[in-house]
C-alpha positions in Angstrom: -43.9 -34.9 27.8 -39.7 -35.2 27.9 -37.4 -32.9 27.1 -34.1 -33.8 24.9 -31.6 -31.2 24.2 -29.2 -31.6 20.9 -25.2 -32.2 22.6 -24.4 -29.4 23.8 -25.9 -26.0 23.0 -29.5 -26.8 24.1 -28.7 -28.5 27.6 -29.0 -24.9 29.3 -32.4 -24.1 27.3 -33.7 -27.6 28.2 -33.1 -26.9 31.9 -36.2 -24.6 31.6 -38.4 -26.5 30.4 -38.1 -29.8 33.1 -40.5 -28.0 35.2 -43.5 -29.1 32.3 -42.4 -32.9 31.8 -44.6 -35.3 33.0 -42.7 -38.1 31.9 -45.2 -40.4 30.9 -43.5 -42.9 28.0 -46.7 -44.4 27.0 -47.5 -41.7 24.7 -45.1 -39.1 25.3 -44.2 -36.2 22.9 -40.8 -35.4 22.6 -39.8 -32.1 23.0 -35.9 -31.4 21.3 -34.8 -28.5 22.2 -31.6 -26.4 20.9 -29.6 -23.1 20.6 -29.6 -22.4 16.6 -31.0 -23.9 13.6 -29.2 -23.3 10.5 -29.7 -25.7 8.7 -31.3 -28.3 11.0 -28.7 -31.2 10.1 -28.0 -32.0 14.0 -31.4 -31.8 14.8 -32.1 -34.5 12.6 -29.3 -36.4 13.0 -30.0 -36.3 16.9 -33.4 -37.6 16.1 -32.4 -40.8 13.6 -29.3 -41.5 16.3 -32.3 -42.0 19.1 -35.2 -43.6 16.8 -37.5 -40.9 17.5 -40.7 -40.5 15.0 -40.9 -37.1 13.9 -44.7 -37.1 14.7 -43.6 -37.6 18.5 -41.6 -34.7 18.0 -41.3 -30.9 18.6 -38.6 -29.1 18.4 -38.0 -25.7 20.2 -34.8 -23.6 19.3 -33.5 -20.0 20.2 -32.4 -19.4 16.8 -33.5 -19.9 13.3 -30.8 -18.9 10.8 -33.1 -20.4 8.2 -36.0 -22.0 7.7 -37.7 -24.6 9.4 -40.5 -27.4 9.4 -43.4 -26.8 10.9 -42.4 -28.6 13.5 -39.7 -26.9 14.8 -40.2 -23.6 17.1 -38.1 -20.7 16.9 -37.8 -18.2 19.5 -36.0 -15.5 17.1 -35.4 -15.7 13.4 -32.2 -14.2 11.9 -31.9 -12.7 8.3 -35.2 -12.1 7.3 -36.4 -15.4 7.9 
């Protein structure tokens, strides 16, 4: 229902995906978005800095150097993953 982007390489991405928010609060999912997960360590950090619950949250990345939680969307893998 929102869109967050992880300071600074998902600001760009997030700019695409605006168009879907709805921006309802009451139960909103939260939708993180960022250029690479490696080993999702500012991901997470963004997401305890903001209280977020990680069942509001989805995260979509362009990315994934490694693996990820189901929760967490990856446009490309890299090595095999």
């Amino acid at each position: 229902d929102y869109v967050y982007w992880v300071p600074t390489g998902g600001e760009r991405f997030a700019d695409h995906f605006y168009k879907f928010s709805n921006f309802d609060y009451s139960k909103a999912k939260i939708l993180i978005v960022d250029d690479v997960w490696t080993t999702g360590g500012s991901v997470n950090r963004f997401i305890k800095d903001n209280d977020f619950d990680y069942e509001m949250v989805i995260c979509a990345v362009l990315f994934a150097r490694g693996e990820t939680p189901d929760w967490v969307y990856p446009l490309f893998t890299m090595n095999g993953v």
